[in-house]
C-alpha positions in Angstrom: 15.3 -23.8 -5.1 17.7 -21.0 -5.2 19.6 -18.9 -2.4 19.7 -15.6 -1.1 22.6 -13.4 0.2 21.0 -10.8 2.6 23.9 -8.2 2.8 22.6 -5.9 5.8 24.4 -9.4 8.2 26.8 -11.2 5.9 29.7 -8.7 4.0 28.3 -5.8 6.6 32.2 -5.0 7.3 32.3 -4.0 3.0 30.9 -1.0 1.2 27.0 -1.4 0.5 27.8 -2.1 -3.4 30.9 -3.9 -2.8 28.6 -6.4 -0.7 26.7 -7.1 -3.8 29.6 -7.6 -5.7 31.0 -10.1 -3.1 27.4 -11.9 -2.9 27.6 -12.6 -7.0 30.8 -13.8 -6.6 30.3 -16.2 -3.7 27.6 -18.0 -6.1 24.2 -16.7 -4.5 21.3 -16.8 -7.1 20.3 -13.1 -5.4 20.9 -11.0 -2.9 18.3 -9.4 -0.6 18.6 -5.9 2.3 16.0 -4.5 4.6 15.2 -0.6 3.7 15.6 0.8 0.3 15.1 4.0 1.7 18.5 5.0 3.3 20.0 3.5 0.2 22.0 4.6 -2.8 19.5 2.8 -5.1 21.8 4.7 -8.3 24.7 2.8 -6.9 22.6 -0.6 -6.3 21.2 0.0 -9.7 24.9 0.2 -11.0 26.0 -3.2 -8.7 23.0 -5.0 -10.4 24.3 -4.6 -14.2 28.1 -5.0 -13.2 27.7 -7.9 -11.6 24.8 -9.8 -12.7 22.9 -10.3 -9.7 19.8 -8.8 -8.7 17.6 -8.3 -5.4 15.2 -11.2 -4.7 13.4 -8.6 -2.0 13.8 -6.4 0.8 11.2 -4.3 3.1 8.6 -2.8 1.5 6.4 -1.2 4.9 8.2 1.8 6.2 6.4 4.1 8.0 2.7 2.3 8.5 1.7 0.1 11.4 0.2 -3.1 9.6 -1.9 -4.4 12.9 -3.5 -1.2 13.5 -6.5 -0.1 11.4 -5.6 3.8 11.5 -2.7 3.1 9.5 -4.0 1.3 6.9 -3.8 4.6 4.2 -0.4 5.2 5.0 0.9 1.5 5.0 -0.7 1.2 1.3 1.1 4.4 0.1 4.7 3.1 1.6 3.9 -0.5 0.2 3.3 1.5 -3.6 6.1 3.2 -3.2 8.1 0.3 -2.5 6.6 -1.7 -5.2 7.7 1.0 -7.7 11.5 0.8 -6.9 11.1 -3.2 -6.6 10.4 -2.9 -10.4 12.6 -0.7 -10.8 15.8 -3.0 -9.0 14.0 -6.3 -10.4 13.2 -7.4 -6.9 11.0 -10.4 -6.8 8.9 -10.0 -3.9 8.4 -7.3 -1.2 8.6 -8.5 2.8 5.6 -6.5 5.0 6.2 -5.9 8.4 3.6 -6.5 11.3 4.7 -3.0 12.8 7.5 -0.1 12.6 11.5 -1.5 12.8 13.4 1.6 14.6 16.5 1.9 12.9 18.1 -0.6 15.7 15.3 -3.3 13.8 13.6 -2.6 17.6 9.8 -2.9 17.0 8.4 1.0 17.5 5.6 1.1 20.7 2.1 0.8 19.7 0.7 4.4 20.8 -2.5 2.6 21.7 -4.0 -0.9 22.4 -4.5 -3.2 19.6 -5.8 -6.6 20.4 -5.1 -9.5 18.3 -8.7 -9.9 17.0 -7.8 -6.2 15.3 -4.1 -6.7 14.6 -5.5 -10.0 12.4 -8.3 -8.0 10.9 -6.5 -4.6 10.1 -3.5 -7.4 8.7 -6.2 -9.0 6.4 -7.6 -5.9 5.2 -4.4 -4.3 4.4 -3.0 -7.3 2.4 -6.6 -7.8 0.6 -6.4 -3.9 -0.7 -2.4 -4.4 -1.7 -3.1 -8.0 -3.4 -4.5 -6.4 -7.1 -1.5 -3.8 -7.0 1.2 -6.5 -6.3 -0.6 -9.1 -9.2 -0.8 -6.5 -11.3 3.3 -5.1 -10.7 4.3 -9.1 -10.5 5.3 -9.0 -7.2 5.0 -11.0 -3.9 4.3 -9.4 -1.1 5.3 -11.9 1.9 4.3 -11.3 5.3 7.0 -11.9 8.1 6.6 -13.6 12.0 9.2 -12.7 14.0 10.3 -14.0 17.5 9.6 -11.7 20.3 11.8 -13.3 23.2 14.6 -12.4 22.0 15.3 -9.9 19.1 11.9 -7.7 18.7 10.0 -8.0 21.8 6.2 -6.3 21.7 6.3 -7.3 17.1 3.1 -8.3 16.9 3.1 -11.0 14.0 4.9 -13.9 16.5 2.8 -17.3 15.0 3.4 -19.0 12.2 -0.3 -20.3 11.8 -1.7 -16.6 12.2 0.5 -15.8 9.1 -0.2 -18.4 7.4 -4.7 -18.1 8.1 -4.0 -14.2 7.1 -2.6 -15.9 3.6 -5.0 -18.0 3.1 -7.9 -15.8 3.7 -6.3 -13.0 1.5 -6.5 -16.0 -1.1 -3.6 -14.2 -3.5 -0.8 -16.0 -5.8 0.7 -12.7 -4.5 0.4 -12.3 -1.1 2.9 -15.3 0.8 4.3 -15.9 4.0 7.8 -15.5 4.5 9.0 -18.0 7.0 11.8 -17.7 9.1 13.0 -20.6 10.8 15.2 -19.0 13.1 12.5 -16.6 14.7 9.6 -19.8 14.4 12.8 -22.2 16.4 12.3 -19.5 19.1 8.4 -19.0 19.3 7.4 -22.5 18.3 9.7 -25.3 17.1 8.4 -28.0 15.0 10.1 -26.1 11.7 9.8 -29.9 9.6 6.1 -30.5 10.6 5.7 -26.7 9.7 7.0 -26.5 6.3 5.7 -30.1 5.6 2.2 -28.8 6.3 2.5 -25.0 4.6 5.3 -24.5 2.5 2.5 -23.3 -0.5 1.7 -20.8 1.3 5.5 -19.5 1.8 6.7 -16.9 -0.6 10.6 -16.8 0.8 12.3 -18.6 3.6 15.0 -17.5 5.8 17.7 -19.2 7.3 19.6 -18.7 10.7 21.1 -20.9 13.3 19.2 -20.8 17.2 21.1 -19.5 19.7 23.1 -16.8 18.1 21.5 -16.2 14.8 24.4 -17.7 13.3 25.0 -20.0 10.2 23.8 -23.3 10.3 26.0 -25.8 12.3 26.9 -23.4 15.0 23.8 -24.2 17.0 20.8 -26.6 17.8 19.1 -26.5 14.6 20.0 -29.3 11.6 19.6 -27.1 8.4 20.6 -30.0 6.1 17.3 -32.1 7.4 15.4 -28.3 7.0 16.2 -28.1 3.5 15.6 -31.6 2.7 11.9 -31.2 4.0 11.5 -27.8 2.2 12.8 -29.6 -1.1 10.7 -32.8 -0.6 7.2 -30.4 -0.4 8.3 -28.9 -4.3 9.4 -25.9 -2.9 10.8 -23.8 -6.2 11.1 -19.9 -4.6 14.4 -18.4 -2.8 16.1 -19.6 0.9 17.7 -16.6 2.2 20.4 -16.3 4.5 19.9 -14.2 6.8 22.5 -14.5 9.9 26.1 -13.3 11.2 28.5 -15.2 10.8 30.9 -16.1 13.1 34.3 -17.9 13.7 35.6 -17.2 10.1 35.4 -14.4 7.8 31.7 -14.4 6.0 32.8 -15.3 2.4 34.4 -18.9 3.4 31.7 -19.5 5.4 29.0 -18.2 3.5 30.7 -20.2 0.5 31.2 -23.2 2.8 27.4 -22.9 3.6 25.7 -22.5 0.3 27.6 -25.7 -1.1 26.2 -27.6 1.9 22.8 -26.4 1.4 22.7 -26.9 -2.5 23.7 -30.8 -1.7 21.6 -31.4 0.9 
């Protein structure tokens, strides 16, 4: 198991770059961002080789609707697009959103209905067509559920066992989930029973404390149980952290956090 750094929450106060520099240093096996394409990816390219550290993943859907079958064209072009840079940065995997982030990370309105029997359908049909172009490139894509009752209301990817039947019908090495246990705490609990049962089909897991979307110990949820589960099903791919920390400045407590989560 190795660990994740995602700079757009933890080292935001820094310089984009710097924040890569910072994440090395701490001792993170990666670091991970959301888009690439308000990015200096020259300047990212140049953080990579100073520092030895490289991008484990970050979005690859950027102007496509996943859920709705009249994007599906223009969701394949962004997610080729995006897979060209990831080879180009040495990302590992991709993460696919359900619908558009606003630049807030607000989900963007539906112009139309979409029911869940064709958000599932237009999800599986989208994934199927990208599955040969990401085996092919080496990449995972991973799919993403978020919480809707409190960060992206109207996202329509909320369940963890939709994801995970969207994987499994898709049926690629390269097509995962990427599971987030604060956003599944919100929507569903049961985060041991739900890794015990599916962590083969996740790609990447992210890590934030419920309320808040702090770092672990500042809430409800016991991470060092979380990882032990995730360990105990063989689970070799990357934790990322993905939360704001508070009550400290981020490198002690992203420092502090990292060794409890390695020891757990």
């Amino acid at each position: 198991m190795e660990f994740s750094c995602c700079i757009e929450m933890i080292y935001s106060a820094f310089p984009f770059e710097e924040r890569i520099a910072k994440a090395a240093k701490a001792g993170f096996d990666y670091f991970e961002f959301w888009n690439w394409n308000n990015k200096d990816l020259n300047g990212i390219k140049q953080a990579i080789s100073k520092n030895n550290i490289r991008p484990v993943t970050f979005q690859g859907s950027l102007n496509g609707v996943m859920v709705d079958r009249n994007d599906k064209a223009v969701y394949i072009e962004d997610v080729k697009r995006s897979l060209e840079v990831a080879k180009e940065l040495g990302a590992k995997t991709l993460f696919c959103m359900s619908d558009i982030m606003q630049e807030d990370r607000s989900v963007k309105p539906h112009p139309r209905f979409i029911s869940d029997e064709e958000a599932a359908q237009s999800s599986y049909d989208v994934l199927k067509a990208l599955a040969p172009l990401a085996e092919e490139a080496g990449i995972t894509l991973i799919c993403e559920p978020l919480n809707t009752l409190v960060d992206h209301k109207g996202y329509s990817l909320h369940n963890s066992a939709v994801g995970v039947e969207i994987i499994k019908a898709v049926n690629s090495p390269n097509v995962k989930l990427l599971y987030d246990a604060y956003h599944m705490q919100i929507m569903e609990g049961n985060i041991i029973d739900t890794i015990s049962n599916n962590a083969q089909y996740f790609g990447h897991v992210h890590i934030a404390d419920v309320p808040g979307r702090n770092q672990p110990g500042t809430g409800e949820m016991n991470y060092v149980n979380i990882i032990r589960a995730l360990k105990k099903t063989g689970y070799n791919r990357v934790v990322g952290f993905e939360f704001a920390p508070v009550n400290g400045d981020d490198d002690t407590i992203a420092r502090e956090t990292l060794a409890m989560l390695k020891n757990a």
